[in-house]
C-alpha positions in Angstrom: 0.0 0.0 0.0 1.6 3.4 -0.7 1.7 6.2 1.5 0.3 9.4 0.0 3.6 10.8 -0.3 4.2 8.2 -2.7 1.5 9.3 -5.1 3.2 12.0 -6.1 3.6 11.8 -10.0 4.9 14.2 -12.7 3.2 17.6 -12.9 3.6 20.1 -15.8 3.6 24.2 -15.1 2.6 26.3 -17.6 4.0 29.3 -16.9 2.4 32.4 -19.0 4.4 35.1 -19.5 3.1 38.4 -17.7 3.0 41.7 -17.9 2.9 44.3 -20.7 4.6 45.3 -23.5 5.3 49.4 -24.1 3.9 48.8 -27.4 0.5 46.2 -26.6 -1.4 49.9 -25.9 -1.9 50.2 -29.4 -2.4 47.2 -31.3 -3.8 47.0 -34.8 -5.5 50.2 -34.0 -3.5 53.2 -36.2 -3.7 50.7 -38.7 -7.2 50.8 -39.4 -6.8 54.7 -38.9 -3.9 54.8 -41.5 -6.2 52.9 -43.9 -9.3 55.0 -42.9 -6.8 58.5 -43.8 -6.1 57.1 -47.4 -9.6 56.0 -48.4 -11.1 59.3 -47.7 -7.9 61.3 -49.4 -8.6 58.9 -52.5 -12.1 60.2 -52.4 -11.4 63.7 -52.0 -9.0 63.7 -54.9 -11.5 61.9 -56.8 -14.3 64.5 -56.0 -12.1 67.4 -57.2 -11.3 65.7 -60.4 -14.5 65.7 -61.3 -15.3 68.9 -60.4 -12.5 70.2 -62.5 -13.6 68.1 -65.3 -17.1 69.5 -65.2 -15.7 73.3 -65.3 -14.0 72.2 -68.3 -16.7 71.2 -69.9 -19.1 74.6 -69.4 -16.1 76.7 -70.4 -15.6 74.8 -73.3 -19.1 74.9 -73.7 -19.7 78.5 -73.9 -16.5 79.3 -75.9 -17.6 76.7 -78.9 -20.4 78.5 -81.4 -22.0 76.0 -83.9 -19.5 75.6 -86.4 -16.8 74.0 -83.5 -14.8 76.9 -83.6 -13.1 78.5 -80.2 -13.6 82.2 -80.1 -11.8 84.3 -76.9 -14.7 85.4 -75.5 -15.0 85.4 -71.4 -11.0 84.0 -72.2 -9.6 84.0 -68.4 -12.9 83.6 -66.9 -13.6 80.7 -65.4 -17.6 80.1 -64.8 -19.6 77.9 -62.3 -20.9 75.3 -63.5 -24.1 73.8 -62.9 -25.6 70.3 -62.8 -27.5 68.1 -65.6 -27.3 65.8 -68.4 -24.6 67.1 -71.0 -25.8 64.8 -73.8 -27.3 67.1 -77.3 -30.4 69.3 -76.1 -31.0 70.5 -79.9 -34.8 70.2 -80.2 -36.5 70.3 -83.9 -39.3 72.7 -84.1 -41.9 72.2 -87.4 -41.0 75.4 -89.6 -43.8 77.9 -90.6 -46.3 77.2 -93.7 -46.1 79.5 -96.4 -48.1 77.7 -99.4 -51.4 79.3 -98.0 -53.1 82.8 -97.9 -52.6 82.8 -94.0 -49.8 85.8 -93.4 -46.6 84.4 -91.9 -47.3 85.4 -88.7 -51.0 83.5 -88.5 -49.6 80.5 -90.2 -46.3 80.3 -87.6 -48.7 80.2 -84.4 -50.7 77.3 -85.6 -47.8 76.0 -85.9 -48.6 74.0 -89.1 -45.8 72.3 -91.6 -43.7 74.1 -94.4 -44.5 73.0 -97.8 -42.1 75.8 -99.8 -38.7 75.6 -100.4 -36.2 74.6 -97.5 -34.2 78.2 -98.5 -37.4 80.2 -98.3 -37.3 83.1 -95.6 -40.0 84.6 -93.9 -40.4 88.2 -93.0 -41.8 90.0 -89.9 -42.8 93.6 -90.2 -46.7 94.0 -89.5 -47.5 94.3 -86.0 -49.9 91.1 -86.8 -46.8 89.0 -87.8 -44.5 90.3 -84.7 -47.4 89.9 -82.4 -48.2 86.1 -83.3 -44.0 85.3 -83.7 -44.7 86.5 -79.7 -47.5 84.0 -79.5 -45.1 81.2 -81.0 -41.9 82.3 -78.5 -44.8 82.8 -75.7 -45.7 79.2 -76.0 -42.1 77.6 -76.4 -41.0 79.2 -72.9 -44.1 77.8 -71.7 -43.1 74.0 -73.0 -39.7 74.2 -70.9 -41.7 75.6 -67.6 -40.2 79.2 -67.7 -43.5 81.2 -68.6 -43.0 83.6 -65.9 -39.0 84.4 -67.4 -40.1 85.3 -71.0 -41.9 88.7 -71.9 -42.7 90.4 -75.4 -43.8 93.7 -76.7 -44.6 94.9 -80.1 -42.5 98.1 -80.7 -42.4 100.3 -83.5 -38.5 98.7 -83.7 -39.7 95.0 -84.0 -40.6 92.7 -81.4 -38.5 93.2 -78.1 -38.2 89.8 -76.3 -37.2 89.9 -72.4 -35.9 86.8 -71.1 -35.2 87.8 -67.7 -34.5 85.6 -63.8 -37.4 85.1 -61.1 -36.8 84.8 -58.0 -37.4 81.0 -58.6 -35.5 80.4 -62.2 -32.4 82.2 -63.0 -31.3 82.3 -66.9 -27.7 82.1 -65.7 -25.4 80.9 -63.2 -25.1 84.0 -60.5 -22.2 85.5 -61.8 -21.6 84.1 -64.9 -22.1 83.6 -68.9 -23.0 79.7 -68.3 -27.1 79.4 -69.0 -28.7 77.0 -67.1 -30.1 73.9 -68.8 -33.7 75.1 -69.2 -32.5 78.4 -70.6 -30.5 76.7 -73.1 -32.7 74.2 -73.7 -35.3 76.8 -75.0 -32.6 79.0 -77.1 -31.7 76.0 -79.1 -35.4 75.5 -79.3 -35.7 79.1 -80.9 -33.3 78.4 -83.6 -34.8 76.8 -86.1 -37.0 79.3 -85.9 -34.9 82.2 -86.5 -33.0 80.3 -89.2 -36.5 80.4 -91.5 -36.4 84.4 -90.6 -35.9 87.1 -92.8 -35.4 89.4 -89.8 -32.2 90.5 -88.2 -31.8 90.8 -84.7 -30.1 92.8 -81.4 -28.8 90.6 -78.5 -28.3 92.7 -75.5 -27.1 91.8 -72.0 -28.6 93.5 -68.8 -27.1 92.5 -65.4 -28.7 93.9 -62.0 -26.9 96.5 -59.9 -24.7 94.5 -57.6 -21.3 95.4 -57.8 -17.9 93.5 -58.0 -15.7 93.7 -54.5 -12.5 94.1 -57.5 -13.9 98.0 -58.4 -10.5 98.6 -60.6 -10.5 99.6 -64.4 -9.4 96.7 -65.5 -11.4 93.5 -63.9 -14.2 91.8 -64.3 -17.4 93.9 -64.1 -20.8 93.8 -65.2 -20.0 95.4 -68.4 -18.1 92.0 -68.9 -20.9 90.0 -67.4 -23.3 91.9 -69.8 -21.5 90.7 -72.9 -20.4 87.5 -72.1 -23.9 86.4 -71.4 -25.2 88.2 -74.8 -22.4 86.1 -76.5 -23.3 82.9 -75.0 -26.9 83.7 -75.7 -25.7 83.9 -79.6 -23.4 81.0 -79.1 -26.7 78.8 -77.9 -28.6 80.3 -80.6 -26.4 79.2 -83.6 -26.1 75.8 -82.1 -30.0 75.6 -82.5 -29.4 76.4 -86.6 -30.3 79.8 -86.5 -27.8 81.5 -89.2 -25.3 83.8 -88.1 -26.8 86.3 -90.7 -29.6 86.8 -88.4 -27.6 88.7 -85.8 -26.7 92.3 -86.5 -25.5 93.5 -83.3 -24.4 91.8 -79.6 -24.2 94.2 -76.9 -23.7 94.1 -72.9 -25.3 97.1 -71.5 -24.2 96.3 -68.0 -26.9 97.4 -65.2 -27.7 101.0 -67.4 -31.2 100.0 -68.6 -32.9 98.3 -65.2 -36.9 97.4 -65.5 -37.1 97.8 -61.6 -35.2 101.2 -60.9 -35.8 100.4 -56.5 -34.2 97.3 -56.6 -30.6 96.6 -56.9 -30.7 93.4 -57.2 -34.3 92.7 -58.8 -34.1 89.5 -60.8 -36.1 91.0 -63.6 -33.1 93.5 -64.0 -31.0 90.1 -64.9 -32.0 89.4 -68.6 -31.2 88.6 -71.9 -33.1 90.9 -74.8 -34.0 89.5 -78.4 -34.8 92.8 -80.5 -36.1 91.2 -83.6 -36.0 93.9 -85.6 -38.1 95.3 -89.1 -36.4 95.5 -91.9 -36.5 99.3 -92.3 -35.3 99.3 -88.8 -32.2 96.7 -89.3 -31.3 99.1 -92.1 -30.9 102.1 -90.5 -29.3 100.7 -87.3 -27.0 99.2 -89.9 -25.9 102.3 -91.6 -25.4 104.3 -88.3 -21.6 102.2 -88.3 -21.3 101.4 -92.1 -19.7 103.6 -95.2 -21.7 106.8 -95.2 -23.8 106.2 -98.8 -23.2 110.7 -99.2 -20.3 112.6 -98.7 -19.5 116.2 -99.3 -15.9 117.6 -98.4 -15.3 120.2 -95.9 -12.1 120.9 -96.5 -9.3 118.8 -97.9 -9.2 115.3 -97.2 -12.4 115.6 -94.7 -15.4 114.7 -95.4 -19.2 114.7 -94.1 -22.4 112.6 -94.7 -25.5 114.1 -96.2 -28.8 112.5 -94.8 -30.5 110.3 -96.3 -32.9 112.8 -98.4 -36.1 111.2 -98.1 -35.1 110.5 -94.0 -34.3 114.4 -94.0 -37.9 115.6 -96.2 -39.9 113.1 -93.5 -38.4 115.5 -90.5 -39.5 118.7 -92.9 -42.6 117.8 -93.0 -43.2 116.8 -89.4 -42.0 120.0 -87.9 -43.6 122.1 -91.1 -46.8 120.1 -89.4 -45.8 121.1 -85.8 -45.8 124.8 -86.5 
């Protein structure tokens, strides 16, 4: 029989190291942080490239009439950019009948098919004709929801069109020449029919009263803003087929004209103005800055106009009637 002290057998001890390490504090943790760091620099440099990409694309945009070609304007401006689909926005829109006894105004608000020649242009000069090419502009701004930024009045001049912001739809980014997508959805729309006009037109640029913080000579001002925008309108314009013919004069006119004098920064103020003029009217706006068509000298090697002397028997008459 064995004593207890001769049970003993063979015992193992595990012996586990204790204590800490200086470095067990932080693990695996800073390199989940490291990881964390580069994902989200990956994604900012990813958000800025497209952002840069984008502005690219508007500038390019705005600097590229119809026919591809770059032109300088709003060169060393670069503009906002806003969002939307950047595929082809050109609409078609059914040109005019002529082939009936309907005048070209009534037969361009109904809207009906052309059946005369594709090279066929059609004039506007009665107040009947300008006031139902209103009808037909009236009811495009009203297809691309911007009823309230479109206004037109018969003038003795033509037919002045007002495409102007609201306080809810801007025609432009805020501060620059880039239209938004509606606006140049609907200028595009308006080409095809100015390309079947006879007409010429004025495109001038109105900005508000709001004034750069960069007051110097030489920086960007509204008189800039004015013009680019009138340019861009063009630009949009001719990439809706309207012929380059059709445009007599671009001109930015800054914040000098406002249609709401108490408010400097009335959206109404902000606009874009189609002048389609009369033919009479194109003609003499035209001769204001071409060769004088009479010249008399003063003395040698100067020279004066003469009036035009049925222009110059009309005044005659007028004041003869006056007196």
């Amino acid at each position: 029989m064995l004593k207890p002290h001769d049970k003993a057998h063979d015992q193992t001890i595990i012996k586990r190291g204790g204590g800490k390490h200086k470095h067990d504090d932080h693990g695996g943790a800073w390199k989940v942080a490291f990881a964390d760091f580069c994902l989200a620099l990956m994604c900012l440099f990813l958000v800025l490239w497209l952002i840069a990409a984008r502005n690219t694309e508007a500038l390019e945009q705005v600097m590229t009439e119809s026919d591809g070609a770059k032109t300088d304007q709003g060169k060393g401006v670069m503009p906002e950019q806003v969002g939307g689909p950047r595929g082809s926005l050109i609409d078609r829109f059914p040109m005019p009948h002529t082939g009936s006894t309907d005048t070209p105004g009534e037969k361009l608000a109904q809207g009906e098919p052309s059946a005369a020649p594709t090279d066929a242009k059609v004039k506007y000069d009665s107040p009947d004709d300008l006031q139902a090419l209103s009808k037909a502009l009236t009811k495009m701004s009203a297809d691309f929801g911007l009823t309230s930024n479109l206004e037109a009045v018969v003038t003795p001049y033509g037919l002045r069109v007002m495409l102007h912001d609201t306080d809810r739809q801007g025609m432009f980014v805020r501060g620059s020449a880039v239209p938004t997508d509606k606006f140049r959805a609907l200028l595009r729309k308006m080409g095809p029919l100015f390309a079947k006009m006879e007409n010429q037109m004025l495109i001038v640029g109105h900005t508000d009263s709001m004034q750069y913080a960069d007051t110097s000579y030489a920086a960007f001002s509204n008189w800039t803003l004015s013009a680019n925008r009138a340019m861009s309108a063009r630009a949009q314009l001719l990439a809706g087929s309207m012929n380059a013919e059709s445009v007599l004069q671009v001109v930015g006119m800054a914040d000098r004209a406002p249609l709401d004098v108490k408010r400097a920064d009335a959206g109404v103020n902000r606009r874009i103005e189609l002048l389609i003029l009369t033919t009479s009217q194109a003609k003499t706006i035209a001769s204001m800055f071409g060769m004088p068509d009479h010249t008399v000298p003063l003395t040698d090697q100067i020279n004066t106009a003469l009036p035009d002397p049925g222009l110059l028997q009309k005044l005659r008459d007028s004041l003869g009637r006056n007196n």
